[in-house]
N, C-alpha and C positions, 0 to 999 in steps of 0.2 A: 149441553147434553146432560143427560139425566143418568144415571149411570146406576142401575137394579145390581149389578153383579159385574166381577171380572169379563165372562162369556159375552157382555155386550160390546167389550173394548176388543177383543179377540180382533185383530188383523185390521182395525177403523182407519188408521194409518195409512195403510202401506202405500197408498198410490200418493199419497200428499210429497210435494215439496221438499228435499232437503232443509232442513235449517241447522243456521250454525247457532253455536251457540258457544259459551264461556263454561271449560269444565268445572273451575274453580269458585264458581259462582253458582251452582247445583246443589240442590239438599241433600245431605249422604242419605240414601233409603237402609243402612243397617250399622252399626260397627262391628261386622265381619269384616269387610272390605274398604279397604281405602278409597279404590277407585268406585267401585258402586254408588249409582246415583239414582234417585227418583226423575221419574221419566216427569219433563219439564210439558209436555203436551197434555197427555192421560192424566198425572199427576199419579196414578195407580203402579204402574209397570216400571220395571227400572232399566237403565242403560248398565250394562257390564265391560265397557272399555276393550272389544275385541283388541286380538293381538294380529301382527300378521302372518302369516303361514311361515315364511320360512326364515325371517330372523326375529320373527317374537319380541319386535317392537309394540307397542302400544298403537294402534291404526288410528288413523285421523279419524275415520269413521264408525259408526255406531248404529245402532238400531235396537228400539226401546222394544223385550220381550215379548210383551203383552200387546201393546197397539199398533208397533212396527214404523211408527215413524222412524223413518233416519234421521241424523244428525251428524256434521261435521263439529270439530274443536277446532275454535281459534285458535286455543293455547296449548297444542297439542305438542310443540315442543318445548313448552315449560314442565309438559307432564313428562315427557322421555326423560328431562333431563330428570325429575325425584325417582322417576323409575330405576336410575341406573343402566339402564341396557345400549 
């Protein structure tokens, strides 16, 4: 895919497939954030490691900003446990 601008990737995702993936093995898209990753599909958008609503765990799940692929962690309880929570 040829990719003019953000606006192209806008929502390309969303009906695609879960995929899992390894959080640990993800490019950081900033050093704001630890957890922030460049989104592994788009390459553009990035994943933010939602939390869960009511104990603000780290969620297995994910969904990259920009193109809305989901994603699960494999190693999603390797990441609670650096989280502390």
């Amino acid at each position: 895919m040829v990719v003019n601008n953000e606006e192209d990737l806008a929502g390309v995702n969303i009906e695609e497939p879960i995929m899992a993936v390894d959080h640990a093995t993800l490019e950081h898209a900033d050093s704001f954030s630890y957890w922030r990753r460049n989104c592994p599909k788009c390459k553009v958008g990035e994943l933010l490691v939602m939390r869960e609503d009511v104990t603000y765990a780290l969620s297995g799940a994910d969904r990259c900003v920009l193109c809305g692929q989901r994603f699960v962690y494999n190693d999603i309880e390797d990441l609670r446990k650096k989280d502390g929570r």
